[in-house]
C-alpha positions in Angstrom: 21.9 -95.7 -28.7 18.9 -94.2 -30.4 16.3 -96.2 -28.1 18.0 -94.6 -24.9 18.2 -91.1 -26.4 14.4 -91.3 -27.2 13.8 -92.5 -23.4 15.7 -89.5 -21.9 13.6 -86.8 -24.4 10.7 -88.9 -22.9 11.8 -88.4 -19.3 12.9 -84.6 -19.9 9.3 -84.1 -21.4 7.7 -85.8 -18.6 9.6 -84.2 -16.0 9.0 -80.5 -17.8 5.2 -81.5 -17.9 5.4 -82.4 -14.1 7.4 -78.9 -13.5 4.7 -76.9 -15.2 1.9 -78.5 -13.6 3.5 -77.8 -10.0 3.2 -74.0 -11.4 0.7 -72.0 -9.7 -1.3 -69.4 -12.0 -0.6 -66.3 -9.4 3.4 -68.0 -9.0 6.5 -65.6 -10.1 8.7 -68.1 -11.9 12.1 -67.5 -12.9 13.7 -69.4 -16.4 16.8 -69.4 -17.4 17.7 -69.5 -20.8 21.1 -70.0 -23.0 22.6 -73.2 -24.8 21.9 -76.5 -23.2 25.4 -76.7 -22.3 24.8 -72.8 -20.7 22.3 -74.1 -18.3 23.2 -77.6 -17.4 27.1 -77.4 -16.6 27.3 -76.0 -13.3 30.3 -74.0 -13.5 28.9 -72.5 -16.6 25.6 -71.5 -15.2 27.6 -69.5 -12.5 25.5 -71.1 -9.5 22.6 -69.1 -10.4 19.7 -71.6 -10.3 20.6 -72.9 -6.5 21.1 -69.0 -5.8 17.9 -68.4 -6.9 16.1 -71.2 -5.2 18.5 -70.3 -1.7 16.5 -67.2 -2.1 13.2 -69.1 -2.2 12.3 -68.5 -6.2 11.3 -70.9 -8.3 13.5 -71.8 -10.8 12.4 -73.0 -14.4 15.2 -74.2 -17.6 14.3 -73.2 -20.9 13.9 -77.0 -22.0 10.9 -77.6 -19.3 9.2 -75.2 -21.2 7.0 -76.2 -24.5 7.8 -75.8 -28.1 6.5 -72.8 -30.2 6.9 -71.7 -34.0 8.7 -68.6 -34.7 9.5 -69.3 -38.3 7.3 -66.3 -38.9 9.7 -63.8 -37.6 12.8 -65.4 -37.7 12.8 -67.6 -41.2 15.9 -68.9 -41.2 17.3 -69.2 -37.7 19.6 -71.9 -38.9 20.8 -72.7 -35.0 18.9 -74.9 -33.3 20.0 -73.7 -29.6 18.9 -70.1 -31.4 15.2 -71.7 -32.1 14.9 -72.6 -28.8 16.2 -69.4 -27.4 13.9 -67.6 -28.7 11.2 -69.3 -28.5 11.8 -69.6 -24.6 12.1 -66.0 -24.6 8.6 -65.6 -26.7 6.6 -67.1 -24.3 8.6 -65.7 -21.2 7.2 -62.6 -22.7 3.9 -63.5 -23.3 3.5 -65.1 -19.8 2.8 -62.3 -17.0 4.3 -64.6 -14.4 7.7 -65.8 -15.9 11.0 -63.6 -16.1 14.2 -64.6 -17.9 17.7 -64.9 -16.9 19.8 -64.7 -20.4 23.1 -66.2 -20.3 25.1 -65.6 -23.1 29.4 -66.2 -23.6 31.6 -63.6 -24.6 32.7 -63.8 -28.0 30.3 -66.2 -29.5 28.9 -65.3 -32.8 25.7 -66.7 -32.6 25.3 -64.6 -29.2 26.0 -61.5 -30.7 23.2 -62.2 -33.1 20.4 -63.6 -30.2 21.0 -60.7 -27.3 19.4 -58.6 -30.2 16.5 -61.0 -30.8 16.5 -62.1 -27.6 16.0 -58.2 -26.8 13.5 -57.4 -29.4 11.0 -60.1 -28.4 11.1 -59.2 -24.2 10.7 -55.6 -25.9 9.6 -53.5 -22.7 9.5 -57.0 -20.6 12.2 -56.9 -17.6 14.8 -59.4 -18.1 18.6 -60.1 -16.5 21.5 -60.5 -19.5 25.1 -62.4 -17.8 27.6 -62.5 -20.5 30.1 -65.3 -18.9 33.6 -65.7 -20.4 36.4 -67.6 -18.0 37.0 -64.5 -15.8 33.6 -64.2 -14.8 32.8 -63.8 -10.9 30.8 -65.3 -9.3 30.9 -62.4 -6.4 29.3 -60.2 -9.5 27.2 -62.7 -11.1 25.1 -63.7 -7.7 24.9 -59.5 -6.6 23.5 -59.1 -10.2 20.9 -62.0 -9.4 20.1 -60.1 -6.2 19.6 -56.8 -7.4 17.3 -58.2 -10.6 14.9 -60.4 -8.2 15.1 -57.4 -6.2 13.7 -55.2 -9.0 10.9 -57.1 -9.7 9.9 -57.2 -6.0 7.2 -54.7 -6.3 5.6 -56.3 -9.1 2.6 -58.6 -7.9 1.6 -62.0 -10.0 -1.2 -62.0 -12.1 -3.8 -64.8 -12.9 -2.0 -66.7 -15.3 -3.7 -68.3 -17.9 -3.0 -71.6 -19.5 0.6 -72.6 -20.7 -1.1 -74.0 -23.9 -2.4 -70.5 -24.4 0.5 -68.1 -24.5 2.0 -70.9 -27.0 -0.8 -70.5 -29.7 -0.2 -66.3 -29.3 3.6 -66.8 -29.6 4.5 -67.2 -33.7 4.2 -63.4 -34.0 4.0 -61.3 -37.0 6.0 -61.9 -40.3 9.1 -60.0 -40.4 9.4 -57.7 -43.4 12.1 -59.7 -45.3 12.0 -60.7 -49.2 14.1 -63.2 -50.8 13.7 -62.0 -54.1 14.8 -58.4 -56.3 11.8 -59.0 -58.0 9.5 -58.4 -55.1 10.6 -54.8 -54.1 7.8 -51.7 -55.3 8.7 -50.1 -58.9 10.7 -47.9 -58.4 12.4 -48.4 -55.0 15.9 -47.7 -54.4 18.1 -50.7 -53.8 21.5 -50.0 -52.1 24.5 -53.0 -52.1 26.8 -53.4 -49.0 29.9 -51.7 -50.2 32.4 -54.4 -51.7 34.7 -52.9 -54.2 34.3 -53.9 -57.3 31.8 -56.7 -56.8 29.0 -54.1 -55.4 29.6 -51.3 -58.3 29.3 -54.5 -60.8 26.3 -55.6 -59.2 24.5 -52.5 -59.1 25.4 -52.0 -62.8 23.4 -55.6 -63.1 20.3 -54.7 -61.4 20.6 -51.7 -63.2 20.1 -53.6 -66.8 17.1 -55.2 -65.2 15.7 -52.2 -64.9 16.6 -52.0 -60.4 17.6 -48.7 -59.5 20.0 -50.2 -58.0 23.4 -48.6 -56.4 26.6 -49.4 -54.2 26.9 -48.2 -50.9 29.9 -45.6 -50.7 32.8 -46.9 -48.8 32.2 -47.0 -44.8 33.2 -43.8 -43.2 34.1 -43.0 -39.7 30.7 -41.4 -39.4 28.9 -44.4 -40.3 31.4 -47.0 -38.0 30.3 -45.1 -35.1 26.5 -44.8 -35.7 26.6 -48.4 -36.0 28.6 -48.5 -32.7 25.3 -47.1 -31.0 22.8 -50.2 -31.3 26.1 -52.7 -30.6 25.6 -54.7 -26.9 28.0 -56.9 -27.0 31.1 -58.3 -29.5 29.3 -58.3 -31.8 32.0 -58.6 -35.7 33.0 -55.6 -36.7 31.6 -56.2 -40.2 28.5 -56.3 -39.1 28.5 -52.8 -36.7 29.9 -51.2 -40.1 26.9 -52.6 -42.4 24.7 -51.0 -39.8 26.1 -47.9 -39.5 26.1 -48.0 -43.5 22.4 -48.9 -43.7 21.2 -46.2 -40.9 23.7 -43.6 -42.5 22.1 -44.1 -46.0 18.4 -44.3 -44.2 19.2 -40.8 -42.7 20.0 -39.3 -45.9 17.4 -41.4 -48.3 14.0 -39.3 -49.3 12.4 -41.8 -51.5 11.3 -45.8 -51.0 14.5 -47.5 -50.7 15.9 -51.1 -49.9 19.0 -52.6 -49.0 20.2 -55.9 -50.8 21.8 -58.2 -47.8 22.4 -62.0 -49.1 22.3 -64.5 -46.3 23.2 -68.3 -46.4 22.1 -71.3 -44.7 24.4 -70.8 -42.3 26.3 -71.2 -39.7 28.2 -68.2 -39.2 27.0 -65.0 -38.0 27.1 -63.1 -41.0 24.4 -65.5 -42.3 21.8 -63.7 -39.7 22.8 -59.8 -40.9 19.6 -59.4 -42.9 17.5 -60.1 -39.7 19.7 -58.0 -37.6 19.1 -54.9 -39.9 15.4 -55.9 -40.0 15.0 -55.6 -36.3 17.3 -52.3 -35.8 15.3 -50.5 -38.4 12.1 -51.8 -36.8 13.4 -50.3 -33.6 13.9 -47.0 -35.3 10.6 -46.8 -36.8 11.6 -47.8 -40.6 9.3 -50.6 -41.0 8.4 -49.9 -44.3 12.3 -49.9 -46.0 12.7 -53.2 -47.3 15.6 -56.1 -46.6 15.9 -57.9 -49.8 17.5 -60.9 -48.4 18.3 -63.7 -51.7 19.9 -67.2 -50.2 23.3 -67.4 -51.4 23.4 -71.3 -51.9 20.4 -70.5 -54.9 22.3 -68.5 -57.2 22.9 -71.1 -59.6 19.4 -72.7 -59.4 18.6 -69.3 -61.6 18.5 -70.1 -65.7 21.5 -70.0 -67.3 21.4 -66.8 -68.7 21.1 -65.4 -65.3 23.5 -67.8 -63.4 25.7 -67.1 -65.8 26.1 -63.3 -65.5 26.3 -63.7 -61.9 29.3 -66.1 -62.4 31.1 -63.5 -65.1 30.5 -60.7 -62.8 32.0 -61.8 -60.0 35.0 -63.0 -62.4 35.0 -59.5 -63.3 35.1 -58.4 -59.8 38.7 -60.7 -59.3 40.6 -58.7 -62.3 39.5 -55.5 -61.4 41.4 -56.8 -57.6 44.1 -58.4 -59.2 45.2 -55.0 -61.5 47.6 -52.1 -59.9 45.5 -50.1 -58.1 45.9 -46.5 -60.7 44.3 -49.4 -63.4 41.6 -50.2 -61.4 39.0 -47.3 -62.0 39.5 -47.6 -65.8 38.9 -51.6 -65.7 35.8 -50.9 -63.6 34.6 -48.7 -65.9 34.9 -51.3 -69.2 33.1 -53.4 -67.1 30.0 -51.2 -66.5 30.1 -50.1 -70.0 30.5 -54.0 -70.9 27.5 -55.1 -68.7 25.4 -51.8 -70.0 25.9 -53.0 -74.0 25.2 -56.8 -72.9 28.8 -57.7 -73.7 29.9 -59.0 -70.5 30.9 -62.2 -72.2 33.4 -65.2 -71.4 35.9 -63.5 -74.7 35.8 -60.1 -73.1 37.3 -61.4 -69.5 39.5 -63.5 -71.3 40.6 -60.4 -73.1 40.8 -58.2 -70.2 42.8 -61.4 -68.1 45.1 -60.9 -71.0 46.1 -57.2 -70.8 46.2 -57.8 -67.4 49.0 -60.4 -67.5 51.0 -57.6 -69.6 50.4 -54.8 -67.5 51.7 -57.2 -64.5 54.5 -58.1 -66.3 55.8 -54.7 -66.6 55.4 -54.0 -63.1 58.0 -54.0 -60.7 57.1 -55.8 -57.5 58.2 -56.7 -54.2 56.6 -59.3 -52.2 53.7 -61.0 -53.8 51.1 -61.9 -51.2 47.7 -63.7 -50.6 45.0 -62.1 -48.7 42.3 -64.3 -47.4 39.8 -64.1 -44.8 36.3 -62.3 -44.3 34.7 -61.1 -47.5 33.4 -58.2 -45.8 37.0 -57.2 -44.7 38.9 -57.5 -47.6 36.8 -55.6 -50.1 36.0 -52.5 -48.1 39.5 -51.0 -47.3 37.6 -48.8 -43.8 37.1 -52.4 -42.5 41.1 -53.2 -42.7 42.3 -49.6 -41.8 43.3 -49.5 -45.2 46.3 -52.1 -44.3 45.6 -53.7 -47.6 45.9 -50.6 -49.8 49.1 -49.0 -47.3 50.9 -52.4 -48.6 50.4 -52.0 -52.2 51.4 -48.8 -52.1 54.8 -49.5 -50.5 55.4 -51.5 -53.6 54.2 -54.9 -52.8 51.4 -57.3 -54.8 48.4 -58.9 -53.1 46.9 -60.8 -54.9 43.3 -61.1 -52.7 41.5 -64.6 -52.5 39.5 -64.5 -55.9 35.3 -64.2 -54.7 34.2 -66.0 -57.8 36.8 -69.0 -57.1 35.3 -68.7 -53.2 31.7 -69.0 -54.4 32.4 -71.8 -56.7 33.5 -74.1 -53.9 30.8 -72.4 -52.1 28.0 -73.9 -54.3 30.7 -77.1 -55.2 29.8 -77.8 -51.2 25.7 -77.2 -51.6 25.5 -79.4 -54.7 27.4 -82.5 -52.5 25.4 -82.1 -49.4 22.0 -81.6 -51.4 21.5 -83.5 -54.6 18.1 -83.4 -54.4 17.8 -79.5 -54.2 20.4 -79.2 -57.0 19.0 -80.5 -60.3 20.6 -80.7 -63.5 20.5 -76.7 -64.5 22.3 -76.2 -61.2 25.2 -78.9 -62.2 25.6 -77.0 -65.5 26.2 -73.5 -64.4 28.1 -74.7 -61.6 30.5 -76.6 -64.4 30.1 -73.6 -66.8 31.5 -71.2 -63.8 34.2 -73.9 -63.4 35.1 -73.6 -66.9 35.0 -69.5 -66.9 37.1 -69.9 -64.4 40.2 -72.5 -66.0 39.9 -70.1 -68.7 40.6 -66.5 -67.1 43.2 -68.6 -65.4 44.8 -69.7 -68.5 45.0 -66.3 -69.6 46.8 -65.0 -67.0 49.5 -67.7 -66.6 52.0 -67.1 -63.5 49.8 -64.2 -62.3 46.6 -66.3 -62.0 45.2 -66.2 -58.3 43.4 -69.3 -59.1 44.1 -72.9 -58.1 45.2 -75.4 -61.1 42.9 -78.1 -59.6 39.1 -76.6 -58.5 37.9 -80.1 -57.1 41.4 -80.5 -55.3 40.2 -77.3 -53.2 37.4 -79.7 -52.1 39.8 -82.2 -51.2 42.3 -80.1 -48.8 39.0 -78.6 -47.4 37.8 -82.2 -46.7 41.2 -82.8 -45.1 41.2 -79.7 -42.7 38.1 -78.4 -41.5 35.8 -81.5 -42.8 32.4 -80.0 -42.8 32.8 -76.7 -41.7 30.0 -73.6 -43.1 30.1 -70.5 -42.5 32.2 -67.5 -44.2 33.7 -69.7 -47.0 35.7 -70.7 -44.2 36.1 -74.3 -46.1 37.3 -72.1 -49.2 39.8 -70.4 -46.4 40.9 -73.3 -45.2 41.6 -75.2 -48.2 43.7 -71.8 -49.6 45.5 -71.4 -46.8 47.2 -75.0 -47.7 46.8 -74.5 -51.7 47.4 -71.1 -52.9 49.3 -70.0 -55.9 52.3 -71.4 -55.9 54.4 -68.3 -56.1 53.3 -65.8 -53.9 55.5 -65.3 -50.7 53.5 -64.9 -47.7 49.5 -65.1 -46.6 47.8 -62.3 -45.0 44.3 -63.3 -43.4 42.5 -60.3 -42.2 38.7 -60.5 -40.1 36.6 -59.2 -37.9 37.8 -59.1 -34.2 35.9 -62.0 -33.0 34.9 -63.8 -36.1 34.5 -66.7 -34.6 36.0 -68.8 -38.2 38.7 -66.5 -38.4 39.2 -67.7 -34.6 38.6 -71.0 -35.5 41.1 -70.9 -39.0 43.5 -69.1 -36.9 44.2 -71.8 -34.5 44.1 -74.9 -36.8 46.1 -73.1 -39.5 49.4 -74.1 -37.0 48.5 -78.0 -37.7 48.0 -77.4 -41.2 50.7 -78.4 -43.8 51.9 -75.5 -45.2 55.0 -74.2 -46.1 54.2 -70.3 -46.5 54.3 -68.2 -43.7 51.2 -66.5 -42.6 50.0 -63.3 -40.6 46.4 -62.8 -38.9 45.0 -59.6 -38.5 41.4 -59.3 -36.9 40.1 -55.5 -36.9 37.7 -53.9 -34.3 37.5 -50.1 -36.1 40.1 -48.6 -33.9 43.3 -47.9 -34.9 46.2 -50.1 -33.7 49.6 -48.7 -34.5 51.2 -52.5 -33.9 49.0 -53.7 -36.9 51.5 -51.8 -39.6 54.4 -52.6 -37.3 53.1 -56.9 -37.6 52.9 -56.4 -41.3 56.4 -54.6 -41.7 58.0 -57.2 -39.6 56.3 -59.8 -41.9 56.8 -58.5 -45.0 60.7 -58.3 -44.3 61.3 -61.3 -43.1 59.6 -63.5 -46.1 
């Protein structure tokens, strides 16, 4: 199996070589460029390459053309097809000769990422952009064609150089992205994406450490629809809100600021915000405002002290959720003054979990529901339309899915997959969270939002979306089949065109479980049949 796959990338090499050479230096070339399943399929491809050659062009894939390194400006591209995307696109902008036809698919994720990169690299270069989806025409596609080739009619080939030479020009310059609090300038301002109460906790941590560090207020209107100005195509609506977040703070910011945006090894969209912010600010002339941009996955290779903090703030973070919304401000507050007198310990949660289980007990309730779904959604109420806070105020629990519980399973699923990047002092804060965690539970009895059995998550992950990454979506998955046992319903909430919420909501019909669940995906506009959904639910569980 190997040998013959090694003999086709032979071939394909060979036969790209033998494409190349057939190039002239003063010949207009065209190349298209999308996934290799984008260019090869025929229906997919709309037609356009024998369209273009019926019109006498020549006509190039983005696999006949060679390798380049963009690790420079684009660190952790963690899609292959996305490497060689844009690394097409690189030299199709360094070379005067070759022009790029850029099919993307409605609704991908990756996509929504790459027509920005894709964009920022051709920069003032022409280039033709086909979103496809299954009602695409063909009609529209080929007139599109037409009218680009068209465009570009008036502009006469140069004298090419070299292939080899606009492939040593192409790693560009390094994007301005740190990976660590601890390179940002004394004194810069470092803003947190706005997820209540993990981002005020945060803040309040950096803080201690001497960061003048602070949460971003909740997203406004305002700030939704400045973000809505640099969108092109679906891109999540998480994402478009972040922006307009980040620009809106920008726009009102005197002094040296920074904006904290994790990112993961992947695969999901989110993963690539950091390097989407990077390239809108660019574009607006911010170069110097810093993206700090920490992996997720390396959290708990920090010492102990440190790892350990992280874990208990993020425990934090679940109570404050868990308690009735008038306690919440208060709690928040113990917290900060907790983390400010370095007393944020493992007693003090398990004394908070406590008076929490009393002030739940005296509280009369409806219907007790879980909320799972995109992080991003369910801790910034603007991203929901406030759904989430309309149905605790109509006298209902929810009891949203626990972060630090997410994370745990989270860097439970790094540790597995990479033993040899995760030595021992990883393995011990991972079990010390897991311990902070049994214990908070403990304390809070029937109202714990926490599963009895941690590694069994693992397992009904394992069981229904194997291998998946991206958004927790494993953590999702396995919590959609093993949630406490006595809540009533399931409410998932994402973006629009998430594309694991997409993914979730279609497999959660084959998964075994007996609670009834609701999807909700949310675009920023207001749907009036979104409260109707959830009032239907609610009375029928």
């Amino acid at each position: 199996g190997m040998q013959a796959f090694h003999a086709f990338e032979q071939r394909l090499e060979q036969d790209s070589q033998k494409i190349l050479a057939e190039l002239r230096p003063d010949e207009k070339a065209f190349v298209l460029i999308s996934k290799i399943y984008g260019v090869a399929d025929p229906v997919l491809n709309m037609g356009i390459p024998g369209k273009l050659m019926d019109m006498g062009c020549k006509v190039l894939n983005f696999y006949n053309l060679p390798e380049t390194d963009l690790s420079a400006r684009h660190p952790n591209m963690y899609w292959p097809f996305g490497v060689h995307i844009l690394e097409s696109a690189q030299l199709v902008k360094n070379h005067p000769n070759l022009y790029a036809i850029f099919l993307t698919h409605h609704c991908c994720g990756p996509d929504s990422m790459l027509v920005h990169f894709f964009r920022e690299i051709m920069d003032n270069k022409p280039y033709l952009n086909i979103e496809v989806d299954e009602h695409s025409s063909d009609v529209g596609v080929i007139t599109r064609v037409e009218a680009f080739v068209n465009s570009l009619s008036k502009i006469k080939p140069a004298t090419a150089a070299p292939m080899a030479d606009y492939v040593e020009q192409a790693n560009g310059p390094k994007a301005n992205l740190k990976t660590r609090v601890a390179e940002l300038a004394h004194g810069t301002a470092l803003y947190l994406p706005h997820l209540f109460p993990y981002s005020q906790i945060f803040a309040g941590v950096l803080k201690q450490q001497g960061i003048e560090a602070q949460a971003l207020p909740l997203s406004s209107q305002a700030s939704v629809d400045l973000g809505r100005k640099h969108t092109m195509t679906s891109e999540y609506f998480s994402g478009t809100a972040l922006l307009g977040d980040v620009l809106e703070q920008v726009n009102n910011n005197g002094g040296p600021s920074a904006f904290l945006i994790p990112q993961s090894e992947g695969a999901e969209a989110d993963g690539q915000y950091n390097r989407l912010l990077r390239t809108i600010l660019d574009e607006q002339g911010n170069r110097d405002i810093d993206i700090v941009a920490p992996f997720l996955e390396d959290a708990l290779q920090e010492p102990a002290h440190l790892a350990g903090l992280i874990c208990r703030a993020l425990l934090a973070g679940d109570l404050i959720n868990l308690a009735p919304i008038p306690n919440q401000p208060a709690m928040l507050r113990q917290v900060l003054r907790l983390n400010a007198g370095d007393g944020l310990s493992l007693e003090a949660l398990k004394e908070m979990a406590a008076g929490l289980k009393e002030d739940l007990q005296g509280q009369n309730r409806g219907k007790r529901i879980l909320v799972l779904g995109e992080p991003a959604v369910i801790f910034n109420d603007r991203l929901n339309n406030f759904c989430l806070k309309n149905i605790r105020e109509q006298g209902h629990s929810l009891v949203l899915s626990p972060l630090s519980e997410a994370m745990c399973l989270f860097w439970q699923d790094y540790l597995n997959q990479n033993p040899a990047k995760a030595g021992r002092e990883y393995r011990e804060n991972l079990q010390a969270l897991e311990q902070a965690i049994q214990a908070v539970s403990s304390c809070l009895g029937d109202y714990s939002p926490f599963a009895n059995d941690l590694n069994g998550l693992a397992r009904k992950a394992d069981q229904s979306v194997g291998f998946y990454a991206g958004t927790i979506g494993r953590y999702r998955a396995a919590k959609l089949t093993g949630g406490p046992a006595n809540i009533d319903g399931i409410i998932t909430v994402s973006s629009t065109y998430e594309n694991t919420g997409i993914a979730l909501g279609i497999l959660h019909k084959a998964f075994k479980n007996g609670k009834p669940a609701l999807n909700l995906t949310f675009d920023g506009n207001q749907d009036e049949n979104d409260q109707a959904k959830i009032q239907a639910f609610i009375h029928y569980l």
